[in-house]
Structures are given as C-alpha cells and as structure tokens.
N, C-alpha and C positions, 0 to 999 in steps of 0.2 A: 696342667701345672705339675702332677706328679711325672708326669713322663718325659718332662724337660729335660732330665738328666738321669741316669740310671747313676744306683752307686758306683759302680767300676770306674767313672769319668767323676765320679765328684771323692773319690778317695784321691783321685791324683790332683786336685786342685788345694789352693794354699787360702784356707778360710779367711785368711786376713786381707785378700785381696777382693775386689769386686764391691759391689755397695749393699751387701745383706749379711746381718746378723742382728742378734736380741736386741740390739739398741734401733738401729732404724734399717726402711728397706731406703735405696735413693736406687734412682733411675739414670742412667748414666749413659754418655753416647761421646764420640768426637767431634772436634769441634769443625766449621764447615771444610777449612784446607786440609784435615785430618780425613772427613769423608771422602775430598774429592782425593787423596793421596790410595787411599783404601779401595775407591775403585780404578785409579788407573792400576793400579796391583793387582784387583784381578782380571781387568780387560790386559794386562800385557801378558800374565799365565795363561789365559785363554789364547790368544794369538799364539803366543809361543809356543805351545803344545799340540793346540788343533790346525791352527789357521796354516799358519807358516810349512808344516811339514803336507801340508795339502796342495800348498800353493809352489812348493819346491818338485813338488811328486807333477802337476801338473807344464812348470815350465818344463822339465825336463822331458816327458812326453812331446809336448812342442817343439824341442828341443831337437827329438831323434825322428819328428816325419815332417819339419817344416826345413827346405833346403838354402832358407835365408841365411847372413852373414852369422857368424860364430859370435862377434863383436857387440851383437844388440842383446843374446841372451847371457853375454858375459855381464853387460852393462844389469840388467833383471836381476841374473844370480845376485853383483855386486851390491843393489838397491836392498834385496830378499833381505839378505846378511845382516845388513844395520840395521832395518827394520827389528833380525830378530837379535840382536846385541842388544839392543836398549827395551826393549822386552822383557830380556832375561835381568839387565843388570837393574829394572823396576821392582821384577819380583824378588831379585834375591836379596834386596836392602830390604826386604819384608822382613826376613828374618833375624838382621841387624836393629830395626824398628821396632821391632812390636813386641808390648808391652812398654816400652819409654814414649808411645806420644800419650798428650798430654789430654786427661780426658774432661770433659762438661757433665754437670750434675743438672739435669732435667728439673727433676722433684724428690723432693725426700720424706718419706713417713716416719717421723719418730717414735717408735712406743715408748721412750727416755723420758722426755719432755711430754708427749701425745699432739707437735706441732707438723704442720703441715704445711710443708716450703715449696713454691714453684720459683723456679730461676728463669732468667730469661739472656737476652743477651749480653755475652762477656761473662756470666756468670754470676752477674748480679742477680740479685734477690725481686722476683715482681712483687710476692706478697707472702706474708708468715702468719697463719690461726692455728688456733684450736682444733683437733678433728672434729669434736662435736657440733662444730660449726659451718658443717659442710653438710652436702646433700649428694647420691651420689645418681649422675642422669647417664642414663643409657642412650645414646642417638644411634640412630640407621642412615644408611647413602646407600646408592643404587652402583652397582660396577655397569661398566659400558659392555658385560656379557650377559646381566640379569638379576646377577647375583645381590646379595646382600650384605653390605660391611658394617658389623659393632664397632660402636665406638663407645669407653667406659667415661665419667670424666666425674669431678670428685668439682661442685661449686659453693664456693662460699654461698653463704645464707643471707648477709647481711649489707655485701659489696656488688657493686654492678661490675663487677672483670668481667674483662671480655674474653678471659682467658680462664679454663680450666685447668683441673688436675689429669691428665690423661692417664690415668691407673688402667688402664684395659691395653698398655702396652706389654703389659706384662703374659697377656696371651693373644697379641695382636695377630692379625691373621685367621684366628678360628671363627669358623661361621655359626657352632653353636652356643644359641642361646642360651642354657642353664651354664654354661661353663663359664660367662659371666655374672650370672648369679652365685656362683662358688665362689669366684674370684671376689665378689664382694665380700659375701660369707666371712673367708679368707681374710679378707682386710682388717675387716671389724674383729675379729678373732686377736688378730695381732696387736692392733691398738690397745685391747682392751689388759691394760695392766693384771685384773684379777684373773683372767684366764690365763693356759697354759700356750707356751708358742701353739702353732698348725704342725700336726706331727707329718709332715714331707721330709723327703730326702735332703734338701736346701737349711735344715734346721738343727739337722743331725747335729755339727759339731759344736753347735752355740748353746746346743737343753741346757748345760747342765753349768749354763752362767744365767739363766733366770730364774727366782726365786720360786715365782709361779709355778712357776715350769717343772723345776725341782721338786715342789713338794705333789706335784700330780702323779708325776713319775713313780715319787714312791711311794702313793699311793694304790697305786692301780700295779706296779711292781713292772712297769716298763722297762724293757732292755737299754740300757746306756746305747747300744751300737743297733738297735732292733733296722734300721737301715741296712746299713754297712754292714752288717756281718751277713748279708743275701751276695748269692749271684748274682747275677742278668736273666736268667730263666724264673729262678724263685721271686726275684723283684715282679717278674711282668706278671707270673701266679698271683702275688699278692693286690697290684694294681688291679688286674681284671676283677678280682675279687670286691675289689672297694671300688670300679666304677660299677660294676652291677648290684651294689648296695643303693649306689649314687643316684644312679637309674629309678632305682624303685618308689625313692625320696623325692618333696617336692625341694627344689633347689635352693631354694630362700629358708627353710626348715619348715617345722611343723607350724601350722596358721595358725595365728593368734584368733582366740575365741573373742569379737569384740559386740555384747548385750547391745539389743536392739531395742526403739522407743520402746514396743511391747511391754519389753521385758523387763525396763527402766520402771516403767509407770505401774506395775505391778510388784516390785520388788517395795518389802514392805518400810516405811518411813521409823526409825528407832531415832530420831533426832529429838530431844524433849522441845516443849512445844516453848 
C-alpha cells in the first residue's frame, strides 16, 4: 500500500478527484462498454507500435526476394494501412476520452457516516450497514500455475448475501499474506472515528480536514507535508524503513492476552455473596 504511489506522482494529482479522502474510500472502475473501449485502446497501441511495423518490415522483405506480381503486395501494403489507421485513430481518442467516461462505484467505506455500500448493477445499491457489522474473511484459489490467489472480502453478519465487500482490491494481485492483514489493519484504522487517518502517502492532502487526525498531529508535532516534502530516493529510504519494522511485527498487532479456565477458576471471587 505505501509504494502504490510515491510523492512525486501524488503531488501532480488533483485530491479532489478519485474515490479517497477523510470522508470515505469507494472503489471505483468502468462500466462494462467503458472496459471493453479501454481494452480495444490498448490492443490498437499495441498493434500499432509492435505489430504493424513488424509486419510491414516483413512484407517488404517478401516483397524484394519473392518475384511475384507487384499488385498482390500492393493489395497487403493497402490492407496493412487501414489496419494501422483505425489503430491509431482508437488510441488517439484515448486522449480525447479519458478522464470524461463515466465511472461505477463498486463499494464505498465511509468513515462520515461508518456505512458500508456495495453497488451492483447499473449502480444501484445491493446492500448498506454498519462496519461493525461486518466480518472480514480471507479466501484462497489455486492459479492454473500453482500459485496462490488472496481474496479479502468484508461479510455482513446478520444477512445471507451472497455477495461480499471485496476490500482486498485494493492490493489485488499481491501474494503476500501479512499485506492483507495490514490491509485489514488499515481499514479498521480508518473507520475508526477516534483514531487518526493511516499516515500513507494517499492521506497526505486530507490530515488536516479530520479532527482526529488534527489533534494527533499536533500532538506528536507531525509535519503537515512529512510525505511531500521527500524525494523518490528518501521516500523509498523511509518505506524500507517501515516495512522492516513491519516485518519484525506480527501483522494483525500485538496478541491479545486472552485468561484461560485455569486462570478464570482461580482468580479470586470479590462479588458479595
């Protein structure tokens, strides 16, 4: 989570955009004809820049040791061309596009309210609680190489959905296990009104609109900008630093001490009789 972004890419970003700050995180993605636009975008950059100049570089070889008609590899050249015309004119309405299509809210955490939304289709609402009312389960799947895939998911308590909160998109892909126990960590961190944000980079420009947050700051005498005012070099310094703390920690924090019958049935009775 901290190395998702270094400050030098999150000072040119526009806080107001995106689905995270002190009030909720939401989970957000496009909607199906948006994905499939997204990838013909980059299956046409790909072609255009690999495919095509490979496949041009080959007819033309073909071209100068095969002593066939001129007319068949004019007809190829002619095919090549449109192929890479409509390629090109896919990706370059990328740049026209993006940022104006219209995006889908997945799931949303509010530390505002403490409500926990999952959407579904069209963007409608499946179901809205309480966090406290959730549980949050770790599932495994097998990849077709061996490997092993996390999955995080955040389940009502008291409803049979058959649909989770998938909160482990948010470091989807990683294979280690404690990095979802952070990520939990992490969650409960945020939700929890009386504590302070999670000091990451992603939180930097919202401290200093939560109250909590505010008064830890100036407690402890935290820099406003202790992010942002790093390089790139001193950022990774500081991260290394803090995952070999991380490391050394158990992920979930310190175990709770929880009395055992022993030591129930010996602990002495003060209740008057």
């Amino acid at each position: 989570v901290l190395r998702s972004r270094k400050p030098s890419e999150l000072r040119t970003l526009d806080p107001s955009e995106g689905g995270y700050n002190e009030r909720q995180i939401r989970d957000i993605t496009l909607p199906w004809w948006g994905l499939v636009y997204f990838y013909a975008v980059t299956f046409g950059k790909f072609i255009a820049l690999y495919m095509m100049p490979l496949f041009f570089l080959v007819a033309g070889v073909m071209n100068l040791v095969d002593s066939s008609g001129q007319d068949e590899y004019n007809q190829i050249y002619l095919g090549m061309a449109c192929i890479l015309v409509v390629c090109l004119l896919i990706w370059w309405s990328f740049s026209f596009f993006n940022g104006k299509l219209p995006i889908k809210t997945l799931f949303s955490l509010s530390r505002e309210t403490g409500m926990v939304t999952l959407h579904g289709f069209g963007n409608k609402v499946r179901f809205s609680h309480p966090f406290v009312e959730f549980d949050c389960y770790l599932t495994t799947s097998p990849t077709p190489q061996g490997f092993i895939n996390y999955q995080l998911f955040l389940v009502h308590r008291y409803n049979g959905y058959k649909h989770g909160v998938p909160i482990g998109r948010f470091i989807n892909g990683s294979r280690d296990l404690d990095e979802y126990k952070r990520l939990w960590n992490m969650i409960q961190a945020y939700m929890d009104v009386s504590q302070p944000l999670p000091d990451i980079p992603m939180n930097e420009p919202f401290r200093h609109k939560d109250s909590a947050t505010v008064a830890y700051d100036k407690a402890h005498h935290r820099k406003p900008d202790f992010w942002f005012s790093m390089d790139d070099e001193a950022f990774e310094q500081a991260v290394t630093k803090i995952v070999e703390k991380q490391n050394s920690e158990p992920p979930l924090g310190e175990v709770i001490p929880i009395p055992t019958t022993d030591s129930i049935a010996t602990t002495p009775n003060t209740a008057s009789a």
